[in-house]
C-alpha positions in Angstrom: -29.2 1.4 -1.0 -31.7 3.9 -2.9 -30.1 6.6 -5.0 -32.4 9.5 -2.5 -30.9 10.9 0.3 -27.5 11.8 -0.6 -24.9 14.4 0.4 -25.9 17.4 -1.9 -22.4 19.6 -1.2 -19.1 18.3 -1.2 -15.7 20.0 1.1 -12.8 21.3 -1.3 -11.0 19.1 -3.6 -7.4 18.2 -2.3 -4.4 18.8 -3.5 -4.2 16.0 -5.2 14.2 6.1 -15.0 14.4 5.2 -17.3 18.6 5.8 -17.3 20.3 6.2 -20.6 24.1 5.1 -20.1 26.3 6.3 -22.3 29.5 4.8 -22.5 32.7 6.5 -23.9 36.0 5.4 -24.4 39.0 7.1 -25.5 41.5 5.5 -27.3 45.2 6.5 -26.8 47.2 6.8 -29.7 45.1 6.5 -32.5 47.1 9.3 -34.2 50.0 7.4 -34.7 53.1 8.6 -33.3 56.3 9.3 -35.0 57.8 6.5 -36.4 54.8 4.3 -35.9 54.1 3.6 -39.4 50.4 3.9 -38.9 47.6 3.6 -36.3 48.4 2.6 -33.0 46.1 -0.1 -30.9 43.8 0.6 -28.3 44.6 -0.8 -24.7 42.7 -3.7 -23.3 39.4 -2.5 -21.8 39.2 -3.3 -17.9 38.5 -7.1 -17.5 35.0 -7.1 -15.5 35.0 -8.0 -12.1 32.2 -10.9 -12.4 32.8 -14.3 -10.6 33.8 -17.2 -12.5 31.4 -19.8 -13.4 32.3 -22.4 -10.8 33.8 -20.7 -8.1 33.4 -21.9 -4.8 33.4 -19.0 -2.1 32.7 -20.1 1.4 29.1 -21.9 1.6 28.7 -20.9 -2.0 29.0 -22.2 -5.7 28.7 -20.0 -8.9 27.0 -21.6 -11.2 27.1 -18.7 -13.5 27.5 -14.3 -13.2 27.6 -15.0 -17.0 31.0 -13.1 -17.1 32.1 -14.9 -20.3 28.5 -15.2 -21.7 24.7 -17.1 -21.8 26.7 -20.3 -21.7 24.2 -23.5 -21.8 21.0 -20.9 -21.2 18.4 -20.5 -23.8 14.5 -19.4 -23.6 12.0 -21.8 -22.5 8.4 -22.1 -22.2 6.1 -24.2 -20.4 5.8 -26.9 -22.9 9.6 -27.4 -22.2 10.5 -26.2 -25.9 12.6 -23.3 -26.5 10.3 -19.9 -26.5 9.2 -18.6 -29.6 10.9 -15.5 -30.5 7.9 -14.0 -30.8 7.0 -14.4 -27.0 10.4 -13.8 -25.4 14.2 -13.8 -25.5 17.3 -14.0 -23.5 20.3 -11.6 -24.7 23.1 -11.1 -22.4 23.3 -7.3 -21.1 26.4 -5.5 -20.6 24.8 -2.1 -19.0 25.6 -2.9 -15.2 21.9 -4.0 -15.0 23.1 -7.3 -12.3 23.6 -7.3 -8.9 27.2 -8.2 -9.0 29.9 -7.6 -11.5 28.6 -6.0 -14.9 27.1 -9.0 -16.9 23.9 -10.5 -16.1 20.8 -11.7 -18.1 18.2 -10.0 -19.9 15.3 -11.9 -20.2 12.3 -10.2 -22.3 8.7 -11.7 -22.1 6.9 -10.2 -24.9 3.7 -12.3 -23.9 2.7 -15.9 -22.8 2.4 -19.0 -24.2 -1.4 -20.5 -24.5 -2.5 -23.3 -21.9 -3.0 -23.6 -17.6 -0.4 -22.0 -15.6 1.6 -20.4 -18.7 5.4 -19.0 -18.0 8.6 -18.4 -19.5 12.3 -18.3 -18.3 15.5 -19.8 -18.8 17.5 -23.1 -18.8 20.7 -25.1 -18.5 20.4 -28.2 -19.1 24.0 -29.0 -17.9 23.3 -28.4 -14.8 25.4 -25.4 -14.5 28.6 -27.6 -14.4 27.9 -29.3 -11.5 26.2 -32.7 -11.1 25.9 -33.4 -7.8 24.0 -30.9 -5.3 23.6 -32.6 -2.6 26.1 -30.9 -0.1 24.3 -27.3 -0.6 21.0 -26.7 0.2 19.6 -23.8 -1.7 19.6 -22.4 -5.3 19.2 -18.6 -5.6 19.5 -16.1 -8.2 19.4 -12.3 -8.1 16.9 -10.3 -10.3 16.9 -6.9 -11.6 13.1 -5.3 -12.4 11.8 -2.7 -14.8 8.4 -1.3 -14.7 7.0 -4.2 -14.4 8.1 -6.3 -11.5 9.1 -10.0 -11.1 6.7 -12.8 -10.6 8.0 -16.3 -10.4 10.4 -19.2 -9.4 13.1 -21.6 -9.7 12.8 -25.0 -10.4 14.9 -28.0 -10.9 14.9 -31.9 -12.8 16.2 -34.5 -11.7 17.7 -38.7 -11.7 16.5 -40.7 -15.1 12.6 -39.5 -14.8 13.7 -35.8 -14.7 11.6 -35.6 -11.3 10.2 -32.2 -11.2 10.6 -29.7 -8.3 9.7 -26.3 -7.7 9.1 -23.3 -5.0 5.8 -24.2 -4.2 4.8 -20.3 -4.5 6.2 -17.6 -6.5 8.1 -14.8 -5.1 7.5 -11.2 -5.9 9.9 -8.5 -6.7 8.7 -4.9 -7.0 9.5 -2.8 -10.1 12.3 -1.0 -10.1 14.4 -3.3 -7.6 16.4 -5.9 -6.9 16.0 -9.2 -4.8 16.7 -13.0 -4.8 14.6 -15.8 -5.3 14.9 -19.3 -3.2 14.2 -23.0 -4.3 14.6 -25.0 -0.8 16.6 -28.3 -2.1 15.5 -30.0 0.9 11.2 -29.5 -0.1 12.1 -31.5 -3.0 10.7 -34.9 -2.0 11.9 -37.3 -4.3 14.3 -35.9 -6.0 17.8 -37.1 -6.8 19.8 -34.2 -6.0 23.2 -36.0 -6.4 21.6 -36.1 -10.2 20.8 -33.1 -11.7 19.4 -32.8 -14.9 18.4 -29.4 -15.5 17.3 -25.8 -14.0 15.0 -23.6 -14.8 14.4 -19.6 -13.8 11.0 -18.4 -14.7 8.5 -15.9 -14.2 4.7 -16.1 -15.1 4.5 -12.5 -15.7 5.1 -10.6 -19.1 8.2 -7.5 -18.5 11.9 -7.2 -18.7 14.5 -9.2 -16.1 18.0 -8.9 -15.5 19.1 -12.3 -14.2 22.2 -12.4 -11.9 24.4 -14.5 -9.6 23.2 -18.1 -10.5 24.1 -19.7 -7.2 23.8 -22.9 -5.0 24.7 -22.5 -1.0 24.9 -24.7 1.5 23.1 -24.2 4.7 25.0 -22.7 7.8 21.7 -22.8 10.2 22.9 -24.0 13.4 20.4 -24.5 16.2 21.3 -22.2 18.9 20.4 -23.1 23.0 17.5 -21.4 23.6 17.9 -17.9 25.5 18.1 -18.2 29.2 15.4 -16.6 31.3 16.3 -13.4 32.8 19.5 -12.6 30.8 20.2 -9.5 29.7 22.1 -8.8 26.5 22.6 -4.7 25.2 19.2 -3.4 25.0 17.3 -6.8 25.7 15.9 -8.4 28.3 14.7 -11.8 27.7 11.3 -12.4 30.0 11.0 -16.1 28.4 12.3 -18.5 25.6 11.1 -21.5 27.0 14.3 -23.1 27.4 13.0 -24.9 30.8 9.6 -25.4 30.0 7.0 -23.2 30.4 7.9 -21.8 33.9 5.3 -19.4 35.0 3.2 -19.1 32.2 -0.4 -20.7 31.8 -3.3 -20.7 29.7 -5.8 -18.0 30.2 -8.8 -16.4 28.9 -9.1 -12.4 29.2 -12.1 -13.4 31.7 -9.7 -14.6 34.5 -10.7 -18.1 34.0 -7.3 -20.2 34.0 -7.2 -22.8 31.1 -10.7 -22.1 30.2 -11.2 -22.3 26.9 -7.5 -23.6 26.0 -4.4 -25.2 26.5 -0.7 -24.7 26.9 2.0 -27.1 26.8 5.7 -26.9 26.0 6.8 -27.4 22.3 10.3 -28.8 21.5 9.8 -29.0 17.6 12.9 -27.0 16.0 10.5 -25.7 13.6 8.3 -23.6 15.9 10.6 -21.6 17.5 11.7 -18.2 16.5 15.3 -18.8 18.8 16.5 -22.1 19.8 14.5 -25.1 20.3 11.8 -24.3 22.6 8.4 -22.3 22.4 5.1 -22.7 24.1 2.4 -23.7 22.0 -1.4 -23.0 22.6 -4.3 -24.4 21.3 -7.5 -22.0 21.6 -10.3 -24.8 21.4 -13.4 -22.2 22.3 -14.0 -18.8 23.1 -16.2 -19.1 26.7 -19.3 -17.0 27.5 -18.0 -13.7 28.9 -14.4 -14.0 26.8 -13.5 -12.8 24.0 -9.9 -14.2 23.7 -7.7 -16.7 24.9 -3.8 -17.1 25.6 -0.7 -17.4 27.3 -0.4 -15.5 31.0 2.5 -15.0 33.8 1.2 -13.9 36.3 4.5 -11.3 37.1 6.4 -9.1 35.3 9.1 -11.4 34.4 11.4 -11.3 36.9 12.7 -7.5 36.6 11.0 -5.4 38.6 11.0 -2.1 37.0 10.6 -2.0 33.3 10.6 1.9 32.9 14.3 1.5 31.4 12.5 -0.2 28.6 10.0 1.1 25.8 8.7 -2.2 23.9 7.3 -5.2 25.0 8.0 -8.1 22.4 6.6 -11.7 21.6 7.3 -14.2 18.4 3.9 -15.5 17.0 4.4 -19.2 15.0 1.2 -20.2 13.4 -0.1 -23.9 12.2 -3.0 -24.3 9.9 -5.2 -21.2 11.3 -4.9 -17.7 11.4 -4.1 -15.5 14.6 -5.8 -12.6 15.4 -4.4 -11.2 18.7 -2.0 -8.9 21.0 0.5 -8.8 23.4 -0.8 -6.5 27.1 -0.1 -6.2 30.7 -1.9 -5.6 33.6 -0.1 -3.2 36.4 -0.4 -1.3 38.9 -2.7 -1.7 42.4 -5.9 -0.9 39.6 -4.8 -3.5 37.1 -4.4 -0.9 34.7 -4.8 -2.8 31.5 -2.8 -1.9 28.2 -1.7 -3.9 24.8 -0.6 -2.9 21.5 -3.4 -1.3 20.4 -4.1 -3.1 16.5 -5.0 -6.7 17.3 -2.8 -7.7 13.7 -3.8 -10.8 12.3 -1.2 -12.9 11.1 -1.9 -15.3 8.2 -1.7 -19.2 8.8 1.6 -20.9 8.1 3.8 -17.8 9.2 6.9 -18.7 10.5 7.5 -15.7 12.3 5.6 -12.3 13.3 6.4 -10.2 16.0 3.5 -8.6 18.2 4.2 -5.4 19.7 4.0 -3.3 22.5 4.8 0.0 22.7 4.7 1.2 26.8 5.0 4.8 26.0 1.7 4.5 25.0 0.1 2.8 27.4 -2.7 5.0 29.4 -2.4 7.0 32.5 -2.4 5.0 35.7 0.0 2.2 34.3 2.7 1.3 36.4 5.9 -0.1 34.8 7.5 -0.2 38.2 4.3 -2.9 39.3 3.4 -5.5 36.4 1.0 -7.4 37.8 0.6 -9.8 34.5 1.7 -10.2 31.0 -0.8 -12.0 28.6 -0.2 -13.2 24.9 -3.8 -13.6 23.7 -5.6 -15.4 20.3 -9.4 -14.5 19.3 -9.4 -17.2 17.1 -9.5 -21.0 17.4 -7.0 -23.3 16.6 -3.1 -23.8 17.9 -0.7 -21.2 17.8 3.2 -21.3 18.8 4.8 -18.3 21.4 8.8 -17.9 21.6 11.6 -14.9 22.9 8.8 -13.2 25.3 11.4 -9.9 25.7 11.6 -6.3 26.9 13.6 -4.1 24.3 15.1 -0.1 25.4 14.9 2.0 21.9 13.8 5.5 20.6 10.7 6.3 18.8 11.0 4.5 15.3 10.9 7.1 12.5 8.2 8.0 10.8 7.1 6.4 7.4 6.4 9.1 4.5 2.8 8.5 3.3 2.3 8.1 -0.4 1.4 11.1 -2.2 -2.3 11.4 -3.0 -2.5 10.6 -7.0 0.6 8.5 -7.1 0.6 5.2 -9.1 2.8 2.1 -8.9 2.5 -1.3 -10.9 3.8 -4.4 -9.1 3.4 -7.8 -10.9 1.3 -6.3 -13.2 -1.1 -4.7 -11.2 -1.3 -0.5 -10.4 -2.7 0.6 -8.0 -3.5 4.3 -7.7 -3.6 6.3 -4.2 -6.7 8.2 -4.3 -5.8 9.0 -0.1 -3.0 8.0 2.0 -3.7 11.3 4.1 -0.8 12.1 3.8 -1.2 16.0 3.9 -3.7 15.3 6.4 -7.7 14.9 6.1 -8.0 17.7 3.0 -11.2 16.8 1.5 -12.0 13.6 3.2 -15.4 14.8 5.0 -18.1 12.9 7.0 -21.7 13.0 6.5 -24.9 11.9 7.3 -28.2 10.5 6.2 -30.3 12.8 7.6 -28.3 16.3 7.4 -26.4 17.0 4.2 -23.0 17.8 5.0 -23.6 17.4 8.6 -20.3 16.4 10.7 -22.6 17.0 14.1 -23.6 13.7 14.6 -19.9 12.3 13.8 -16.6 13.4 13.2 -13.5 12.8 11.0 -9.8 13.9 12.5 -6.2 13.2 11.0 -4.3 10.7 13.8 -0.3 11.0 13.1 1.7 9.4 13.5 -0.5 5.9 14.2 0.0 2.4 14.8 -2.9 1.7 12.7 -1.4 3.4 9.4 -1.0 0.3 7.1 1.3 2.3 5.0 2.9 5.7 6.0 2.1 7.2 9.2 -1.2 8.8 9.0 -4.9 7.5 9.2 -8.1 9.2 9.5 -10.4 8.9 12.2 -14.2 8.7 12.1 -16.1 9.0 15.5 -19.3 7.8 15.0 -19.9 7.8 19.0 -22.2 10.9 19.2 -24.4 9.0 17.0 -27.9 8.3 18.9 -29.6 5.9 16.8 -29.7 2.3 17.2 -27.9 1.6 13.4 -26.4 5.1 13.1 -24.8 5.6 9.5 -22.6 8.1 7.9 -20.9 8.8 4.7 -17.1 9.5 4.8 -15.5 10.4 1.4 -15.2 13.8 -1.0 -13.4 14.6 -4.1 -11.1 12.3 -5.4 -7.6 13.3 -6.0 -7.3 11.2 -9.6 -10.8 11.6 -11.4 -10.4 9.4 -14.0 -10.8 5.7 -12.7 -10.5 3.9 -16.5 -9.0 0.6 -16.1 -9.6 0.0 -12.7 -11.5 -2.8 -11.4 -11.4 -2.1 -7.5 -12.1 0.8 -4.7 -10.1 -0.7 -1.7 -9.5 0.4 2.0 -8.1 -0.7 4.5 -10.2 -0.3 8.1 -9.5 -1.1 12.2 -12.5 -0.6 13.9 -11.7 -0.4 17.6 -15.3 -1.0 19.1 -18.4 -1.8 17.4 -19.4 -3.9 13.7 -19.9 -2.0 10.7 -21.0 -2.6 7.1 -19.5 -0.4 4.3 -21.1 0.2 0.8 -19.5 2.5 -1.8 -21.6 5.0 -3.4 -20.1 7.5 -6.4 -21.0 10.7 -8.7 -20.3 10.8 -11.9 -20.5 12.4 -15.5 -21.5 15.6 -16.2 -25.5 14.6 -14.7 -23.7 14.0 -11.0 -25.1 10.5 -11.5 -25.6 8.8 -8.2 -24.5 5.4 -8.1 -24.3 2.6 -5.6 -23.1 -1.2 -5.4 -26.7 -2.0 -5.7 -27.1 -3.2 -1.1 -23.7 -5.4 -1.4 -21.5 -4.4 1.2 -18.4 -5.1 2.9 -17.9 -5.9 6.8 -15.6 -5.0 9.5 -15.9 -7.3 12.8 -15.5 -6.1 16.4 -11.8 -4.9 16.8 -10.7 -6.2 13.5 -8.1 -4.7 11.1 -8.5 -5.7 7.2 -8.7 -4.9 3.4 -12.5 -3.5 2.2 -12.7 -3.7 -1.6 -15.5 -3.0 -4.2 -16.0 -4.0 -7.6 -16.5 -0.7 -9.5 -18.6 -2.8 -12.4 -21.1 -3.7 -9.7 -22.0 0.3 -9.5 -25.7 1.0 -10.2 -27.2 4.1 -10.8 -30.3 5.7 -10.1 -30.4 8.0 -13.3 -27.5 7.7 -16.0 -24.9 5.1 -15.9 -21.5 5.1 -14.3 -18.4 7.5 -15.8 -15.4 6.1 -14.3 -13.9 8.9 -16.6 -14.8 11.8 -14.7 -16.2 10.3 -11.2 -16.9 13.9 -9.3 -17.2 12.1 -5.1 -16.6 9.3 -3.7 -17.8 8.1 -0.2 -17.8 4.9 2.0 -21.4 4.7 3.7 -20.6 3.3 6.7 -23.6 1.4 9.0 -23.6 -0.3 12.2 -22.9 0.2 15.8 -21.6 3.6 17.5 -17.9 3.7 17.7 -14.6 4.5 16.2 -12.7 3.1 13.2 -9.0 3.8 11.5 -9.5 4.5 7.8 -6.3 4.5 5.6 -4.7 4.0 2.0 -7.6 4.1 -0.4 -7.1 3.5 -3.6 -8.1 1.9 -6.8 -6.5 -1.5 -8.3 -6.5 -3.1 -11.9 -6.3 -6.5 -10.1 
């Protein structure tokens, strides 16, 4: 991309705990009353109201709340010595900083030690008083972040060669929260979990943790019959949970060709149902010439007739080894009216559960709930794919997310991201223009759509129509005035698209410094496919400039120049990234 023919005028610029406690206590009497020789005692301060290391509740076993104290726990690093001082400590806090009772944990990582795959936690290498595991099934502990999040794991050793086992994959806890981290017992292949040796908590992160509610529970999952077809219970109807076999459904490609291009077969595995045991999988081995997806159909509308009681239509997506990229639709009415849920999602390989939805309020005009001719679960990517709880479901509108305010920054696991747009007081400065008008918005338009389905955080996206564009690769520049000028420290411009119709390749171009230099990511570019929703990034050190050299100091405009076919696309959430 050449540094000539740029926008020359830009639209207005848009508007772009820490908790001290304090603790008092009075003590009665310290005046001494008469006769009392001298100085009265305090009373008792309350006894907390942690559990007891060792309790047994239910399905659960406290290993520790560490109401009397760290006990067995110390610091540790990933050479399995005891952390340095100098890179992290573990002090018990007393500030109500756990999630239950008022003593947990405070573990401080100061920075990590050298060598692959460095962390720091704690251990107790007696494990926690309890030397057989084998009737419980999970070990979880709470954490409390700061500012800079939680990133890491539980582990455990056990039998004579300590046999090592982990969570596979941290887990994430944003700053400022609270959640609970899992370690599976029964993914440790190998282990001897009626020996124990030792645990471990650690994070791979630098940051502050409160560590709280040391636990191991047993697991209460009971497999439930699967849901009977037609049953109503409150506000839903269940169309299909496989429970005897597939019934009417088939495979089907979105060119009316029945089991072209796939299969579908009944799936009794526990694992890839959502509800009970049963699920229908589908394998989508090719996408035929005149199709562009293929599925589940049933060919009815599920046995109730009119369906204008209810407002969403509802399917559980399991996926194997490949990713799903797909929607849920119907087909009604003596037209066929045809209508789905509007964002194709993809859903990332090895998800145990997503739900695809369908909201029929916003189907178009001419669909008739009263007359479902067919109901189609469809994939527009190869590979197998699991389907469970096909259902109808009554509710009101869902309320409306608050966007993030323009200019707002939050670090999670050590990375911040900064909001330069969330349009969340609609499309303010955020123009569209084009290559052969400055400033032109004749040739394509930019509008505020909220609430939207495609808002990937929030409620509100823009719109950019590049329809009214007549030439073969039309191209325009969307963008304006950023609401946070100074982009130091940040590695990344990101964005996340839907483009409903039509292929499109996105370069970012900036001005900067006090010269307005023009800079651009030197003809790299980013792509959106055909009716696909995802995450455009650009690496701000791979900005080139036609005169000067890049400011991320004082960076004056953005824009996203946008080529490709005619069409519309969903912009939302840009922002900048240290990651």
């Amino acid at each position: 991309m050449k540094s000539n023919n740029k926008p020359d005028s830009l639209v207005a610029a848009c508007v772009g705990m820490a908790a001290t406690f304090l603790t008092v206590v009075v003590l009665s009497g310290c005046g001494g009353g008469a006769g009392s020789g001298g100085y009265a005692p305090p009373p008792p301060l309350p006894p907390n109201n942690d559990i007891a290391d060792g309790s047994v509740s239910g399905i659960t076993y406290t290993i520790t709340s560490f109401k009397t104290g760290l006990g067995s726990f110390i610091a540790v690093d990933n050479s399995g010595a005891g952390a340095s001082p100098s890179n992290a400590a573990v002090t018990l806090d007393t500030d109500t900083h756990g999630s239950e009772g008022s003593v947990s944990a405070n573990l401080t990582i100061t920075s990590m030690p050298a060598g692959a795959n460095p962390w720091i936690g704690i251990t107790s290498k007696n494990n926690g008083g309890l030397a057989d595991w084998s009737p419980y099934r999970y070990l979880r502990f709470s954490v409390t972040t700061g500012a800079a999040g939680y990133n890491g794991m539980a582990a455990i050793k056990t039998g004579s060669g300590y046999t090592w086992c982990d969570a596979k994959s941290p887990t994430s806890i944003a700053a400022n929260s609270t959640g609970t981290v899992t370690l599976d017992l029964t993914t440790c292949s190998g282990a001897s979990l009626a020996d124990v040796k030792e645990f471990l908590i650690y994070s791979n992160t630098t940051g502050t943790f409160y560590i709280d509610n040391v636990r191991l529970e047993k697991d209460t999952t009971v497999t439930a019959p699967d849901i009977a077809d037609g049953k109503t219970n409150g506000n839903i109807f269940t169309i299909s949970s496989f429970k005897t076999g597939l019934g009417g459904f088939r495979a089907l490609n979105d060119n009316d060709k029945i089991a072209a291009g796939g299969t579908a077969a009944l799936d009794t595995v526990v694992a890839h149902a959502t509800e009970g045991t049963n699920s229908a999988a589908v394998t989508v081995s090719n996408i035929p010439a005149g199709a562009s997806s293929v599925g589940l159909a049933l060919d009815s509308n599920g046995g109730l007739a009119d369906w204008s009681a209810y407002r969403y239509l509802k399917a559980d997506i399991i996926t194997g080894a490949t990713d799903f990229n797909g929607t849920v639709s119907i087909l009604s009415g003596n037209a066929w009216t045809y209508c789905d849920d509007q964002t194709w999602p993809l859903i990332k390989a090895n998800t145990a559960s997503a739900t695809l939805v369908m909201d029929l309020t916003a189907c178009p005009a001419g669909t008739d709930l009263a007359n479902v001719k067919r109901i189609q679960i469809q994939n527009k990517l190869l590979g197998t794919f699991n389907i469970d709880n096909v259902r109808l479901e009554k509710g009101s509108a869902p309320p409306a997310a608050t966007d993030v305010a323009d200019g707002s920054s939050t670090t999670n696991a050590g990375v911040t991201t900064t909001v330069l747009t969330s349009f969340h007081d609609g499309v303010g400065s955020f123009g569209v223009y084009d290559t052969s008008a400055n400033a032109s918005a004749v040739l394509a338009t930019v509008t505020l759509e909220s609430p939207s389905a495609a808002a990937t955080e929030g409620n509100s996206v823009a719109v950019v129509d590049m329809a009214q564009k007549g030439a073969a690769t039309p191209d325009a520049f969307v963008g304006g005035t950023p609401s946070v000028t100074n982009w130091t420290g940040a590695l990344h411009l990101k964005a996340d698209m839907q483009a409903t119709e039509g292929i499109y390749w996105v370069q970012l171009i900036t001005k900067s410094g006090a010269g307005w230099n023009w800079c651009d990511d030197h003809g790299a570019s980013a792509n959106l496919g055909w009716n696909v929703a995802g995450t455009i990034s650009f690496t701000l050190s791979a900005q080139t400039c036609g005169s000067g050299t890049f400011d991320p100091t004082n960076v004056q405009a953005y824009y996203l120049l946008v080529q490709g076919s005619s069409g519309t696309y969903r912009i939302d959430n840009i922002r900048l990234t240290t990651d």
